[in-house]
C-alpha positions in Angstrom: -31.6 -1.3 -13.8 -34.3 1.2 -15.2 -37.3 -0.4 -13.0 -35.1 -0.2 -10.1 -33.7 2.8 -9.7 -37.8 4.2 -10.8 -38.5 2.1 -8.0 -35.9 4.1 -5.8 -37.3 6.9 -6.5 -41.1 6.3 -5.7 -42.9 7.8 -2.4 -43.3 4.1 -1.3 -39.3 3.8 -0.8 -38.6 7.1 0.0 -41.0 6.8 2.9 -39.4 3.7 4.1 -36.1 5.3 3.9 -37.4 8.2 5.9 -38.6 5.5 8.4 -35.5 3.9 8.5 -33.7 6.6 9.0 -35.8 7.1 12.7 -33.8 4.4 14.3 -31.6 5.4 17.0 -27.8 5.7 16.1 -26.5 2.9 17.2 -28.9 0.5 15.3 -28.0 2.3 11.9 -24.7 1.9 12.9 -24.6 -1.4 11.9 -26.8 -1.1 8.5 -24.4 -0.3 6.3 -26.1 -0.6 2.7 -29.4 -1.0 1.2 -30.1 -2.8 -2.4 -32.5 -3.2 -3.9 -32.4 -7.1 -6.0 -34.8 -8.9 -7.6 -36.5 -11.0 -5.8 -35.1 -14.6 -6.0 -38.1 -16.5 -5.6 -39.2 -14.7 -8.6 -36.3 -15.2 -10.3 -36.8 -19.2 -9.6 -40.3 -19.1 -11.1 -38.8 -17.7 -14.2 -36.3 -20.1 -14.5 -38.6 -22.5 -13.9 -41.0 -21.5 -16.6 -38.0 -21.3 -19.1 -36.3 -24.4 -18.6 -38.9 -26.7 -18.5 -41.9 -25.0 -20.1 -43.8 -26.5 -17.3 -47.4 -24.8 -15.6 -45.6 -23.1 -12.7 -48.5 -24.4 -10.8 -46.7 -27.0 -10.1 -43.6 -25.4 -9.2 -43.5 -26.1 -5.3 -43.6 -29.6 -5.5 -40.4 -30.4 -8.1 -37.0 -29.6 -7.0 -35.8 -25.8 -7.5 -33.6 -25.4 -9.8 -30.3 -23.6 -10.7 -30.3 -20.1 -11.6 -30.1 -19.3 -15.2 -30.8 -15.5 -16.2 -30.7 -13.0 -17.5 -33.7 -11.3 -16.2 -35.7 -9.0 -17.3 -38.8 -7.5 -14.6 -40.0 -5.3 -17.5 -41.2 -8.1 -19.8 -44.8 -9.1 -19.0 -44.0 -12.8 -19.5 -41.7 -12.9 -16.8 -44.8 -12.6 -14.3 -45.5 -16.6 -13.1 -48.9 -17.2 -11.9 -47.8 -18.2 -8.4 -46.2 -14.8 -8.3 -49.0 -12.9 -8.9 -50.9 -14.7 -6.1 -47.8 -14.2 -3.2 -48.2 -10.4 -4.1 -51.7 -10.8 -3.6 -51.5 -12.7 -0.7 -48.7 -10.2 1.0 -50.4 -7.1 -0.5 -47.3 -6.2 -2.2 -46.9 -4.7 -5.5 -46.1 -7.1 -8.5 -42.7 -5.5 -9.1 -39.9 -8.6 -8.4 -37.9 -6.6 -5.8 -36.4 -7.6 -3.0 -34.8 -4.8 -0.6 -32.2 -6.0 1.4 -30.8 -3.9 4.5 -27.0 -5.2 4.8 -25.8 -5.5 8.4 -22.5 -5.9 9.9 -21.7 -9.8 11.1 -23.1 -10.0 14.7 -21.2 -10.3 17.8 -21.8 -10.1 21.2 -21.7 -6.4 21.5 -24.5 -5.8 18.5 -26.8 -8.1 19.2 -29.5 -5.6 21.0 -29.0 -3.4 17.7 -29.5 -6.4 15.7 -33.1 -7.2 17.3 -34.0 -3.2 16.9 -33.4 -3.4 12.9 -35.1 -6.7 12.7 -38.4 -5.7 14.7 -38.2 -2.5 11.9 -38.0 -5.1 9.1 -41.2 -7.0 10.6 -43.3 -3.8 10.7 -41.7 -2.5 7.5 -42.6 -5.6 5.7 -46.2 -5.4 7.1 -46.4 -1.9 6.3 -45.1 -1.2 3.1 -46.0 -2.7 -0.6 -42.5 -4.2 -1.4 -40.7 -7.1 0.6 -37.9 -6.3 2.6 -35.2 -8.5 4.2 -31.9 -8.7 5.7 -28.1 -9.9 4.3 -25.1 -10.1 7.2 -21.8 -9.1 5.4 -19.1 -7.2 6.0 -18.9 -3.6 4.4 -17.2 -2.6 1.6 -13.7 -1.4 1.2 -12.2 1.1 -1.5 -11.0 -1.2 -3.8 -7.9 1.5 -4.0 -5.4 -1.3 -3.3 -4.7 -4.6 -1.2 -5.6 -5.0 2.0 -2.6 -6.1 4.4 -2.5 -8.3 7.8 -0.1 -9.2 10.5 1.1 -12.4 9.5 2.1 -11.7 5.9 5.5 -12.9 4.3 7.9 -10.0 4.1 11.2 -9.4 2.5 13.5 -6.3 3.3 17.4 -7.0 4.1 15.9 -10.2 4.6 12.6 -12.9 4.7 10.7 -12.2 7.6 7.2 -12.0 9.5 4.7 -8.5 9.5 3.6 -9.0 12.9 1.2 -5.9 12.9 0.4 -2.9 12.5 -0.2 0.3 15.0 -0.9 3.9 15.0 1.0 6.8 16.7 -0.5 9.8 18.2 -1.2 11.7 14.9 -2.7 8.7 13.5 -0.3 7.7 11.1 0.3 3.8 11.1 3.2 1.9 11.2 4.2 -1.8 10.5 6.3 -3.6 12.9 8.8 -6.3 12.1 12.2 -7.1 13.2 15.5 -5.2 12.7 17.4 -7.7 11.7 14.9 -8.3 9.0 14.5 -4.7 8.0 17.8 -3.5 8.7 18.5 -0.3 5.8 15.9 2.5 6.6 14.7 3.9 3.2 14.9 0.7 1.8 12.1 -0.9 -0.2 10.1 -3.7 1.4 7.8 -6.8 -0.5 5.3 -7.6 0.6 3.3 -11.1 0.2 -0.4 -11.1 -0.1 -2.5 -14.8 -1.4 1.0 -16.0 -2.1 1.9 -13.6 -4.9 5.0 -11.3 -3.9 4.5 -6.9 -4.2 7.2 -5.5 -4.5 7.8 -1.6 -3.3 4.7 -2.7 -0.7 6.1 -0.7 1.7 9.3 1.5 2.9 12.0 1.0 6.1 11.4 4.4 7.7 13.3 3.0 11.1 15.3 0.3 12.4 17.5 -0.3 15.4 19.6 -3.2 13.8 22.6 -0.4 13.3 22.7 0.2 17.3 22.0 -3.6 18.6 25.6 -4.9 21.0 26.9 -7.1 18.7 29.0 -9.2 21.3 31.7 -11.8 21.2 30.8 -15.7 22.1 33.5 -15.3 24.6 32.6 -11.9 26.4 29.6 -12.2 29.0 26.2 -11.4 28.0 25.2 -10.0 31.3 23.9 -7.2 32.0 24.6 -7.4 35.9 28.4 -7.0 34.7 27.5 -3.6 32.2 27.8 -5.4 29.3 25.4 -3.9 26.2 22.6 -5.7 26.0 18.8 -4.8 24.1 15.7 -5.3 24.6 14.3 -4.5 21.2 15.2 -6.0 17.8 12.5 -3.8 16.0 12.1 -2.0 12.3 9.0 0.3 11.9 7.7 0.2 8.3 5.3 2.8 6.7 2.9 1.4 3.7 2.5 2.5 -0.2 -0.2 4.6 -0.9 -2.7 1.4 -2.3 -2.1 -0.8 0.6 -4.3 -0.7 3.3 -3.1 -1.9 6.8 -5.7 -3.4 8.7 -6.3 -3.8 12.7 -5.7 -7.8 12.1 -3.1 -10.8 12.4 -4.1 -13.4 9.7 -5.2 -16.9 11.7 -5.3 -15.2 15.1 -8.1 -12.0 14.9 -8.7 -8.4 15.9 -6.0 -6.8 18.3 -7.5 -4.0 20.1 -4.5 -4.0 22.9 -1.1 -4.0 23.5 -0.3 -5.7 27.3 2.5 -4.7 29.3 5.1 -7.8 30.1 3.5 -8.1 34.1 0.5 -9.0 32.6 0.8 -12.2 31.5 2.9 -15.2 33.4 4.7 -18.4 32.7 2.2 -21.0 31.6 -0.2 -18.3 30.0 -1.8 -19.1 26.5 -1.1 -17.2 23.7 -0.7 -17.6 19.7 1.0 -16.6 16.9 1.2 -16.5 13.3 4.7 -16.8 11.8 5.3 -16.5 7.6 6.7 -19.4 7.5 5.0 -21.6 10.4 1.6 -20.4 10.4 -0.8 -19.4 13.1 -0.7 -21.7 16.0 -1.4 -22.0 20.1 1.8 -21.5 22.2 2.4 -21.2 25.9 4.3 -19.1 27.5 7.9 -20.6 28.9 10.6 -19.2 30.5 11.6 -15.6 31.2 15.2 -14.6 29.6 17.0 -13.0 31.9 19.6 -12.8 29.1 19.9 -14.1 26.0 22.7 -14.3 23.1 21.0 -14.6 19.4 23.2 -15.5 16.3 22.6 -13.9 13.2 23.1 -16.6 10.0 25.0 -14.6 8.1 27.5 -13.8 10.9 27.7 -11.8 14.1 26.3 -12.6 17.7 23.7 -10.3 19.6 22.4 -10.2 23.2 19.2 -9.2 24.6 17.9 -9.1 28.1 14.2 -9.3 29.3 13.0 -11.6 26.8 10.6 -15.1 26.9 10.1 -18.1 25.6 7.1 -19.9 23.8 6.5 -23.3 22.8 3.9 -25.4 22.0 1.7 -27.9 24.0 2.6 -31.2 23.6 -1.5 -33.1 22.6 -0.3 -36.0 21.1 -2.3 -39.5 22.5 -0.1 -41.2 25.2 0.2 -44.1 22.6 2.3 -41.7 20.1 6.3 -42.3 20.5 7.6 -39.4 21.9 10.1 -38.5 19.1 7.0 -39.1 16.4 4.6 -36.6 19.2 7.5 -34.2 18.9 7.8 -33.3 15.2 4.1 -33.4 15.2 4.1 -30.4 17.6 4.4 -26.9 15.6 7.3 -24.3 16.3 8.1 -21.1 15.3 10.7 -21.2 12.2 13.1 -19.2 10.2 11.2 -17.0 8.6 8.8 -16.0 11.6 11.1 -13.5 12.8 9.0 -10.4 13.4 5.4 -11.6 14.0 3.5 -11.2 17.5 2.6 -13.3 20.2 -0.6 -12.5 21.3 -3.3 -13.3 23.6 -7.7 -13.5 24.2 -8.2 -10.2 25.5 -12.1 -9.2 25.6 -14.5 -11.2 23.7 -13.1 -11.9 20.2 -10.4 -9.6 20.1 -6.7 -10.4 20.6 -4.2 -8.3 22.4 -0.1 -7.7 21.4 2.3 -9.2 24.4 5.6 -9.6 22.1 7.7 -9.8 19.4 9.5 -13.4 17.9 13.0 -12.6 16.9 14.5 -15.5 17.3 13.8 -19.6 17.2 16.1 -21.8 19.5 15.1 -25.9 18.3 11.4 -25.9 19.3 11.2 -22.7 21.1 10.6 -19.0 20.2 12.8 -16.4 21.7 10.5 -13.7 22.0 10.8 -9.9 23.2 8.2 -8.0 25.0 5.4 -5.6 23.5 5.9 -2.7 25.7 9.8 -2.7 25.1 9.2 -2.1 21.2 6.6 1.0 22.0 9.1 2.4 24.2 12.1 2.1 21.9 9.5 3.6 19.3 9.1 6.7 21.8 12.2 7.2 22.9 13.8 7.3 19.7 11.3 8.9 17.5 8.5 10.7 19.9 6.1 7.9 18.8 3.1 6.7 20.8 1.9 3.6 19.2 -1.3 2.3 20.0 -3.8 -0.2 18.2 -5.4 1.1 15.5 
């Protein structure tokens, strides 16, 4: 690292750091780190050199070969012909470095910022005695603890589905699940990440399982009659200190919106991605005027304002029906709790509702804007994306 960080530290760099630093805002936005490497045509010479003990004259003509190292840029036979002459040739210095400016992925909405950094790197590169490219990756993250999605396998009273995460108006985030499966505020909750279980991920801080109408088969679910009915089965969960929620559901994307339930119809598109199912493409069914929802280990509930989802039957005509129809995903035990959600602007997702039940092949699903406002009501929160 010696030569490097010498090399950090010349006037040549510092001026191209100065000149870097000249770009308007929003194109630095988006370069995030800059290394310095050694250069890996360099590093093919040398590997060249030392594996076959070959002139590396004739380098470009035989197949490159695997990388080998270790490298070192400060021993003078580790300076190939050929190299010499592309320094020449570039009127670079003979130091092996490469400096890479590391830019976010593109999208649709960086893509102007993306051509200003690249017309910089074309002049830089003619300008200045050291070569100069560009990596696309994704910055880095504090390596404090693991990184959590919607989607992920959780276990409080009982398994269930993270479907997300959201902020309130002081910024504090909150994960959202069902109450039936986090039904014991204060209790602990594991979380599963890459298939290994952590437990104490995360504490119950509220859940409205304790004040659902737990009704009778016999009595009328109706709420036209005054009978209790909810609209919310919901459990907000706050994080240990070394997990980090992100703004994501694992197989759908970014949600960057929460849509009220007039925004979407019957017929709509949406997706999901249950624990136990897995992320899939639904449509949306049938709106539940009321709907009574058994609880395994005992008890019945009913809701009002709820939906249905299922999925698309795409099976080839020539597919028996019955064969089609247990080739067709569904929402299972073990989803309750994730979101339905929907495109919203470009590749972003929005939040529409919550699965808390699964009915044969069909999701019993509440509505988005029911679990905010139970989450205001109750507790002053404003939940927003994050």
């Amino acid at each position: 690292m010696r030569l490097q960080i010498e090399f950090a530290h010349s006037e040549e760099f510092s001026g191209f750091m100065r000149r870097l630093a000249n770009l308007d805002e929003a194109a630095q936005e988006i370069v995030h780190s800059v290394f310095i490497d050694l250069h890996p045509v360099w590093k093919a010479l040398v590997d060249y050199r030392r594996l076959t003990g070959m002139d590396d004259d004739l380098w470009p003509f035989l197949p490159v070969l695997t990388s080998t190292g270790p490298y070192d840029p400060d021993d003078s036979k580790n300076m190939p012909a050929i190299w010499l002459r592309l320094c020449q040739h570039y009127k670079k210095r003979e130091q092996p470095f490469l400096v890479r400016l590391c830019m976010n992925p593109q999208t649709s909405e960086t893509s102007e910022r993306r051509r200003t950094v690249l017309s910089f790197v074309r002049d830089a590169n003619r300008e200045f005695p050291f070569f100069i490219g560009v990596e696309d990756r994704e910055p880095a993250e504090f390596a404090t603890g693991h990184n959590v999605e919607g989607g992920y396998r959780i276990t409080a009273t009982s398994p269930g589905t993270l479907g997300g995460f959201l902020k309130d108006q002081h910024g504090k985030i909150w994960g959202v699940t069902c109450g039936h499966v986090a039904r014991a505020p204060q209790a602990a909750v594991s979380v599963e990440i890459n298939h290994v279980s952590h437990p104490n991920a995360a504490t119950v801080v509220t859940s409205n399982f304790g004040g659902l109408p737990v009704s009778q088969p016999s009595a009328p679910c109706n709420p036209y009659v005054r009978s209790a009915v909810a609209e919310v089965d919901g459990a907000l969960l706050e994080l240990s200190s070394n997990f980090n929620a992100l703004d994501t559901v694992t197989g759908v994307g970014k949600i960057n919106a929460i849509l009220t339930r007039t925004q979407l119809n019957s017929g709509d598109a949406v997706c999901m991605c249950g624990a136990s199912s897995g992320a899939h493409d639904y449509v949306i069914g049938a709106y539940g005027v009321t709907c009574r929802v058994r609880l395994a280990a005992g008890g019945h509930y009913c809701f009002a304002n709820a939906f249905e989802i299922y999925a698309p039957a795409n099976a080839p005509g020539f597919v028996p029906g019955r064969v089609a129809q247990a080739l067709v995903p569904r929402p299972m035990p073990g989803d309750s709790g994730a979101w339905i959600c929907c495109k919203h602007t470009g590749s972003s997702f929005a939040y529409f509702g919550n699965l808390i039940a699964v009915q044969g092949a069909l999701g019993i699903c509440t509505f988005a804007d029911a679990l905010t406002g139970w989450a205001q009501s109750t507790s002053g929160l404003a939940l927003q994306p994050l």
